[in-house]
C-alpha positions in Angstrom: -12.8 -181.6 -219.9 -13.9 -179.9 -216.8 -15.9 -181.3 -214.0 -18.8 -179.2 -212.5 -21.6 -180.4 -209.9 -19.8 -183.4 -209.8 -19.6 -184.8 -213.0 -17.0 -184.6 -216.2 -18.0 -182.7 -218.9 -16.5 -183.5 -222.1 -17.5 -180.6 -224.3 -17.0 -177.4 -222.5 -16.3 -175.8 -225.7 -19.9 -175.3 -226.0 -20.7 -173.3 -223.2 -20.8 -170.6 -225.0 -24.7 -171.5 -226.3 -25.5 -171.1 -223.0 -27.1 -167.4 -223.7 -28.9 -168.8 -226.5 -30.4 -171.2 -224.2 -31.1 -168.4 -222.0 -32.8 -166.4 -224.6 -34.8 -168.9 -225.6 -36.6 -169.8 -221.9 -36.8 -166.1 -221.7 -39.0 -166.3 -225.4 -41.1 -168.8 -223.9 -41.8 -167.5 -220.6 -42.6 -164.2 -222.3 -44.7 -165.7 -224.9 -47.0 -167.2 -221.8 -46.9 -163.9 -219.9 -47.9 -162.0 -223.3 -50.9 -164.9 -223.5 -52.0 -164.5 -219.9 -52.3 -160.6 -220.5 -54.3 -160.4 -224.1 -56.7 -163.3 -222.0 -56.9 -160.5 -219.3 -57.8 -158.0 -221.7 -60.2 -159.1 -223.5 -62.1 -161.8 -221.1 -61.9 -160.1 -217.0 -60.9 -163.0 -214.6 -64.3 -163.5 -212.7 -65.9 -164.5 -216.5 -62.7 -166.1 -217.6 -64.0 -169.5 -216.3 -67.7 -169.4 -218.1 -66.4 -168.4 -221.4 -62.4 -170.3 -221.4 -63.9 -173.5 -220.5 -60.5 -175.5 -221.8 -57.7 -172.9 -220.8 -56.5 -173.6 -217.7 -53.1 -171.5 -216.4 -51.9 -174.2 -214.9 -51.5 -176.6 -217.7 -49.6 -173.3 -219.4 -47.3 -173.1 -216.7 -46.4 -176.6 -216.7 -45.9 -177.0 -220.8 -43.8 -173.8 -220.3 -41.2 -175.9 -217.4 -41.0 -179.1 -220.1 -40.0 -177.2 -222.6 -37.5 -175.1 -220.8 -36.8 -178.2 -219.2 -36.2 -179.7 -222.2 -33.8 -177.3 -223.4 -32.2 -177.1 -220.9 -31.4 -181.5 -220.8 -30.7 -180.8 -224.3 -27.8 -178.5 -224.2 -26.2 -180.4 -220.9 -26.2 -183.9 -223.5 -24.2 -181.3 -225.4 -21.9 -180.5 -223.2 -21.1 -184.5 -223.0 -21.2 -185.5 -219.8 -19.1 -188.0 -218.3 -19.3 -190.5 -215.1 -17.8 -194.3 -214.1 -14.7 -195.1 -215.3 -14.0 -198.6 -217.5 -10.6 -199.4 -218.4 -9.8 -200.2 -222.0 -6.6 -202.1 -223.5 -5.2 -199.6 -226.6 -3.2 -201.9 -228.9 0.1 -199.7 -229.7 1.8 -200.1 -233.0 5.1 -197.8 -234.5 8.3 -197.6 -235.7 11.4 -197.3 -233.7 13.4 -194.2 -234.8 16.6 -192.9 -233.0 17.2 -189.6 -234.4 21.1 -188.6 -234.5 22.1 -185.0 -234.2 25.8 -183.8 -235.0 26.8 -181.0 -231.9 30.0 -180.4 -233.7 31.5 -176.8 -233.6 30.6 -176.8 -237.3 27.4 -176.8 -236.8 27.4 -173.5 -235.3 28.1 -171.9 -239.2 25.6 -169.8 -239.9 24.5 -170.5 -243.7 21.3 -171.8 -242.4 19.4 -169.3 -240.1 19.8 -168.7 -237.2 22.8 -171.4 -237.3 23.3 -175.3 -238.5 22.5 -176.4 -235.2 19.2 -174.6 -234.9 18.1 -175.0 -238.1 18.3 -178.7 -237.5 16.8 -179.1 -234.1 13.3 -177.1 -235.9 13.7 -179.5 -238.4 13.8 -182.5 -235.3 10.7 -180.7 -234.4 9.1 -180.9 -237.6 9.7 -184.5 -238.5 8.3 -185.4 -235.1 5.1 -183.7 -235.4 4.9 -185.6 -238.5 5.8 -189.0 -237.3 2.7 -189.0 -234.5 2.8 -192.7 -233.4 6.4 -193.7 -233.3 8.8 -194.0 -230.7 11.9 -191.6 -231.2 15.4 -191.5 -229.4 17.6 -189.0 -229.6 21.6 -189.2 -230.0 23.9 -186.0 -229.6 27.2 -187.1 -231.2 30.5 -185.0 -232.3 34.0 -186.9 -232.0 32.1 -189.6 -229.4 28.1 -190.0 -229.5 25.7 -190.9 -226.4 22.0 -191.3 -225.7 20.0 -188.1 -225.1 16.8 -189.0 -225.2 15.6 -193.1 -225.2 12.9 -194.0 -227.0 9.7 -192.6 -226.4 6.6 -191.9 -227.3 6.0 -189.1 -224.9 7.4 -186.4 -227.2 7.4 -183.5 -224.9 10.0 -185.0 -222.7 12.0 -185.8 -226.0 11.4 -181.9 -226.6 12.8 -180.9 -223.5 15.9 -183.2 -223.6 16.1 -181.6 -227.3 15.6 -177.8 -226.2 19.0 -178.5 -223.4 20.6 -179.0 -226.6 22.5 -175.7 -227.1 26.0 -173.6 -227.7 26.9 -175.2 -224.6 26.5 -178.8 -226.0 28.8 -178.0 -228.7 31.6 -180.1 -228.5 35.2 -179.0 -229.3 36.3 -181.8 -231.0 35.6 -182.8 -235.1 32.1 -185.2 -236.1 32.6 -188.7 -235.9 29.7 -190.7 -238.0 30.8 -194.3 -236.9 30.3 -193.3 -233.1 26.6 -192.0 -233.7 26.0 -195.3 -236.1 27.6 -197.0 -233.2 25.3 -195.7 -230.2 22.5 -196.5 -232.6 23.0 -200.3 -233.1 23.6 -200.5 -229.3 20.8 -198.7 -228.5 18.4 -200.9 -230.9 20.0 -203.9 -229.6 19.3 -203.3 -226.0 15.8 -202.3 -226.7 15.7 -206.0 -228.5 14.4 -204.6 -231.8 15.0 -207.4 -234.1 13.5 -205.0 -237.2 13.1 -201.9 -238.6 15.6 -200.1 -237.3 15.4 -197.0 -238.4 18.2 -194.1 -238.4 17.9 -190.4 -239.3 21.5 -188.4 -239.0 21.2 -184.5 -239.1 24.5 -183.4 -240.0 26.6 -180.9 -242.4 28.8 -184.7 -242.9 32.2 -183.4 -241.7 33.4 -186.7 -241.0 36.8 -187.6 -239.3 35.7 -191.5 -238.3 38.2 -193.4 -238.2 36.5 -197.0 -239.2 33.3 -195.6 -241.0 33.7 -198.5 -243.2 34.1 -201.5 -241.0 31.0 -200.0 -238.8 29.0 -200.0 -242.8 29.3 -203.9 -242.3 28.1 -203.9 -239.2 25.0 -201.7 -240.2 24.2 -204.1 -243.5 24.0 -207.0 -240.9 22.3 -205.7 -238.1 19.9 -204.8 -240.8 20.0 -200.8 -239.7 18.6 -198.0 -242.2 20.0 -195.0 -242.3 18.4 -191.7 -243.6 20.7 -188.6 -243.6 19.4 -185.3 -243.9 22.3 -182.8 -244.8 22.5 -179.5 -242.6 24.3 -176.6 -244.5 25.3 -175.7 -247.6 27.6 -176.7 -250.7 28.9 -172.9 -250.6 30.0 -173.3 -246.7 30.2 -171.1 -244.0 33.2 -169.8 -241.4 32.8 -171.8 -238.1 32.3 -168.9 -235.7 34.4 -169.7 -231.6 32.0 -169.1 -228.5 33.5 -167.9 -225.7 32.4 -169.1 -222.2 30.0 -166.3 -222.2 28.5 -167.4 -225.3 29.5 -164.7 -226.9 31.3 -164.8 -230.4 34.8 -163.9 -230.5 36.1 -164.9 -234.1 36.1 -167.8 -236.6 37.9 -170.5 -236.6 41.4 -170.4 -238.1 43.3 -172.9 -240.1 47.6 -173.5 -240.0 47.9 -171.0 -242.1 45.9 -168.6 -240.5 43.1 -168.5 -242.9 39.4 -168.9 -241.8 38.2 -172.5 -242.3 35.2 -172.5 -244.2 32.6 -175.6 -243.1 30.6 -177.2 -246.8 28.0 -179.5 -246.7 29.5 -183.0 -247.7 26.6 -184.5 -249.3 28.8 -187.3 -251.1 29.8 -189.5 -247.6 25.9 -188.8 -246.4 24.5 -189.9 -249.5 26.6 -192.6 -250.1 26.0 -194.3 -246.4 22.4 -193.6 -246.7 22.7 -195.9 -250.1 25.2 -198.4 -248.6 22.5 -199.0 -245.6 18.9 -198.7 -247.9 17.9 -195.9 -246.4 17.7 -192.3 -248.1 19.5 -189.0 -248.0 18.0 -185.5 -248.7 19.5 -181.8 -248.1 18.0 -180.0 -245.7 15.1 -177.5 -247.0 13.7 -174.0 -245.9 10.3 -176.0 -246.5 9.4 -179.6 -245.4 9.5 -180.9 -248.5 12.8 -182.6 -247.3 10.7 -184.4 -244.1 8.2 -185.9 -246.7 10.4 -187.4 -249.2 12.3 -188.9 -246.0 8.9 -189.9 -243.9 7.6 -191.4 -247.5 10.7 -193.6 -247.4 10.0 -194.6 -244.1 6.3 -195.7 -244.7 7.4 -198.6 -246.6 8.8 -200.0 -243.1 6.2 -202.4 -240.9 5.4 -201.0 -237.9 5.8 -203.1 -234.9 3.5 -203.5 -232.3 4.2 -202.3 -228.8 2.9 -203.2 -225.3 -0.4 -202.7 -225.2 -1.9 -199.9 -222.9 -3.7 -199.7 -220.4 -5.9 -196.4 -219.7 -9.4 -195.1 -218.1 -11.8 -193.5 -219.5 -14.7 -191.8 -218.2 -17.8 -193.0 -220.0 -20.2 -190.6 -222.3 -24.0 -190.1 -220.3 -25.4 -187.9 -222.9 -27.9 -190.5 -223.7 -29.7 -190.3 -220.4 -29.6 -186.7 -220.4 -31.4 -186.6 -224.7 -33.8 -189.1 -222.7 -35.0 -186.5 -220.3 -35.4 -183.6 -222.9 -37.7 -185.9 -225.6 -39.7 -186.9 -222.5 -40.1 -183.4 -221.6 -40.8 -182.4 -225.0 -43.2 -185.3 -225.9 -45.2 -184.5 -221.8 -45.6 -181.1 -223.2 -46.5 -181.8 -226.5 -49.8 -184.5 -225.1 -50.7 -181.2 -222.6 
């Protein structure tokens, strides 16, 4: 929308028929011109009156304004033109995701391009731009979990909050599910979401928690779904070591000196995804993997939010189709 001679046009897009418009007053203009000069020719002016009893130039001139006139209302009604504001109340209506994302140093092994970490925050990216009217949250989480992002429907702030998300995020310690599930069922219970509360952990499910079980209980009565989508592969990866640069300066080493290779664990992932009715996939090159998980989700009720308030300016293209068939119809009776 772009406003011009005071008023909002909706459809600039069209502007570009504006030549057209152009050519076709220039037709019409040069049609009467051509007219005025074969009358010339063939009838000299100080007879023209005698024999051309019902020409008259002047009623040519004005049929020529209404019609370009007429265009000329016709393409501005294209344009959509916009003036006074009314207010409207939009009903909103969602689900309330919280998306979890594992910042462990695992998920720096590179068996999914560029690394774990990237691949999944694409993914993040992916699911959202499918998701369109839900509010999503975001949790980072490694050995302890916190809120990122809260839940939002204003998706490029959740982009930004997911783009800080880097090497530097990575935590040194091991991945701790129970913390993330733990944020989680705070964070819906704060909100004072009383259903569908809806979990999706990205993670290669390197889990170290040390009361995963006990917080499964707590999930099956605080009624929280959980859908995992595994990050990595069963074939595993070495877990490369940043430097403060962010540079790579090895692999990560076990006791006995041997590089510690970092699999996908798709039994715990798939087993709490069970436990909780939710759903677990493995992470795909494709989005086939979002869809099965955002088919899944479907089957949850959306909830309705607080309705919203906004202004809009109000369409005037009427008025302006008004003018052009009265011009058309004034120069169609002369």
């Amino acid at each position: 929308m772009i406003n011009f001679l005071g008023i909002n046009w909706g459809n600039p897009q069209y502007i570009w028929l504006f030549p057209i418009l152009f050519i076709a007053i220039f037709l019409l203009i040069f049609k009467f011109l051509k007219q005025v000069k074969v009358i010339n020719y063939l009838v000299h002016k100080v007879h023209q009156k005698k024999f051309l009893l019902h020409y008259s130039y002047a009623s040519k001139i004005i049929k020529v304004i209404l019609s370009s006139l007429g265009l000329l209302f016709l393409f501005l009604a294209l344009l959509g033109p916009m003036w006074s504001k009314q207010e409207q109340n939009i009903e909103q209506a969602g689900r309330d995701i919280f998306i979890a994302l594992d910042v462990s140093r695992s998920m720096l092994a590179k068996d999914l391009k560029p690394n774990r970490l990237e691949f999944a925050k694409h993914k993040i990216k992916d699911l959202l731009k499918l998701i369109k009217t839900d509010r999503v949250g975001l949790i980072l989480f490694s050995g302890s979990a916190f809120v990122q992002c809260p839940l939002t429907r204003d998706f490029p702030a959740f982009y930004m909050y997911l783009d800080q998300v880097d090497t530097e995020t990575i935590s040194s310690g091991t991945t701790a599910l129970d913390q993330a599930i733990k944020v989680a069922l705070a964070s819906f219970k704060d909100s004072q979401i009383n259903k569908n509360k809806l979990l999706v952990i990205l993670t290669d499910g390197e889990d170290f928690s040390s009361n995963l079980n006990t917080i499964k209980e707590e999930v099956n009565q605080q009624n929280l779904h959980i859908f995992s989508i595994g990050i990595g592969t069963t074939q595993g990866a070495p877990i490369p070591i940043i430097d403060e640069d962010g540079k790579q300066s090895g692999h990560q080493l076990d006791k006995q000196g041997q590089v510690v290779m970092s699999k996908l664990n798709e039994g715990i992932l798939r087993a709490l995804s069970q436990q909780s009715g939710g759903y677990y996939v493995t992470a795909t090159k494709d989005n086939n993997d979002l869809d099965i998980i955002l088919n899944k989700i479907e089957y949850y009720e959306k909830e309705k939010f607080e309705d919203k308030k906004i202004s809009n300016y109000i369409l005037q293209y009427p008025y302006f189709v008004l003018v052009s068939f009265i011009c058309f119809l004034l120069e169609w009776i002369l």
